[in-house]
C-alpha positions in Angstrom: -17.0 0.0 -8.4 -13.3 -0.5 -7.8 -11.2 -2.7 -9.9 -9.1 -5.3 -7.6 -6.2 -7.6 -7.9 -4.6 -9.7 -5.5 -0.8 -8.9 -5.2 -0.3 -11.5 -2.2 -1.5 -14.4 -0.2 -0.2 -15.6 2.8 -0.9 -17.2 6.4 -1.0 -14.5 9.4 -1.2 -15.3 12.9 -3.7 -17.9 14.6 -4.4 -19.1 10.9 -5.7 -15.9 9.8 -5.3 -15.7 5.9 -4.1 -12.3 4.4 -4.4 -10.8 1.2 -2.3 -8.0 0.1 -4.7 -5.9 -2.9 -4.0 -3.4 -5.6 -7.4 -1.6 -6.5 -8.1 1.6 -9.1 -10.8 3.9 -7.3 -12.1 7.4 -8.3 -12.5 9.8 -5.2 -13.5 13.1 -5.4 -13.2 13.1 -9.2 -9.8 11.6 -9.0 -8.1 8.1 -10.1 -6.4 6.5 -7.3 -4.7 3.7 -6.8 -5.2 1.9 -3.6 -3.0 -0.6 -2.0 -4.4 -2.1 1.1 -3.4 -5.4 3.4 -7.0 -7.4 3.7 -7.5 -9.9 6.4 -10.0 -13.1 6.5 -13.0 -13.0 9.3 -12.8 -16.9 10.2 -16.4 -16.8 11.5 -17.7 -14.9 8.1 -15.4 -16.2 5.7 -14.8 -13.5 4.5 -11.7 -10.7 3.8 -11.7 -7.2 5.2 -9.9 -4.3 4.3 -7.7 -3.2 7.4 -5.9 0.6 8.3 -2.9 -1.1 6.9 -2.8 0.8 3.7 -2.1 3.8 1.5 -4.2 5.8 -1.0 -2.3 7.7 -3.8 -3.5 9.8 -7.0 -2.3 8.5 -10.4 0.1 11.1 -10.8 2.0 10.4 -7.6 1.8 6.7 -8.4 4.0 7.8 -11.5 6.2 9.5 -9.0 6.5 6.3 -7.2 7.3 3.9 -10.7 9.9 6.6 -11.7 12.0 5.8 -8.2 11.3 2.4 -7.9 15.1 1.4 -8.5 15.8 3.9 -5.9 13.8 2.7 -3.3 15.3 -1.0 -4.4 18.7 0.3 -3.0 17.5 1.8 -0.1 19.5 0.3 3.3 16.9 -0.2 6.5 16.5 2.5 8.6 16.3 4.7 4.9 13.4 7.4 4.4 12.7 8.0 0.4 10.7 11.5 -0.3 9.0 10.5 -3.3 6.4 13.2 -3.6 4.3 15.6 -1.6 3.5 14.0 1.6 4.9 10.6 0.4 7.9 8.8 1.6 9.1 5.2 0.9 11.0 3.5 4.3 13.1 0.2 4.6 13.0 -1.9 7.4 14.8 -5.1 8.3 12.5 -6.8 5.7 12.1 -7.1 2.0 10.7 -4.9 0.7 9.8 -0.9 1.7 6.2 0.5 3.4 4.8 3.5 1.4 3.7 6.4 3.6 1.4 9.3 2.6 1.3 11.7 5.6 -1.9 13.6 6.1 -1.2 17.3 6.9 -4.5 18.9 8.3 -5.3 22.5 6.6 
């Protein structure tokens, strides 16, 4: 079972309530850390996790700590390589959307 922590609440569009959630899985014999945007069901109740997310192992998370004050000082438009197929990218908002590119083998 995953350990989960909200990171963020906030009202979406039409009403619909959206969480923003940090969890700590184990795939594959692996820890990962999981960060995922969740959205309420308004006929359930109920929060679901939606594609709007990114799955990294442990050791790229520390890859992502170590240039955190890099990706602070990014401009928009900006694209971070952190590590492997991971990138970091401004946009006009606060903040930066983490990227992990699948490459098919």
């Amino acid at each position: 079972m995953a350990t989960t922590t909200v990171l963020q609440r906030s009202d979406g569009v039409n009403g619909v309530r959206i969480e923003v959630r940090l969890s700590f899985t184990s795939w594959q014999g692996e820890t990962r850390i999981d960060i995922r945007r969740w959205e309420e069901n308004p006929w359930r109740h109920a929060f679901f996790p939606t594609k709007s997310g990114v799955s990294i192992p442990m050791q790229r998370w520390r890859n992502v700590i170590e240039m955190r004050g890099r990706m602070m000082d990014m401009s928009s438009g900006d694209i971070l390589h952190l590590s492997g197929n991971l990138t970091a990218e401004k946009y006009s908002y606060d903040g930066v959307t983490l990227r992990d590119w699948f490459v098919k083998r």
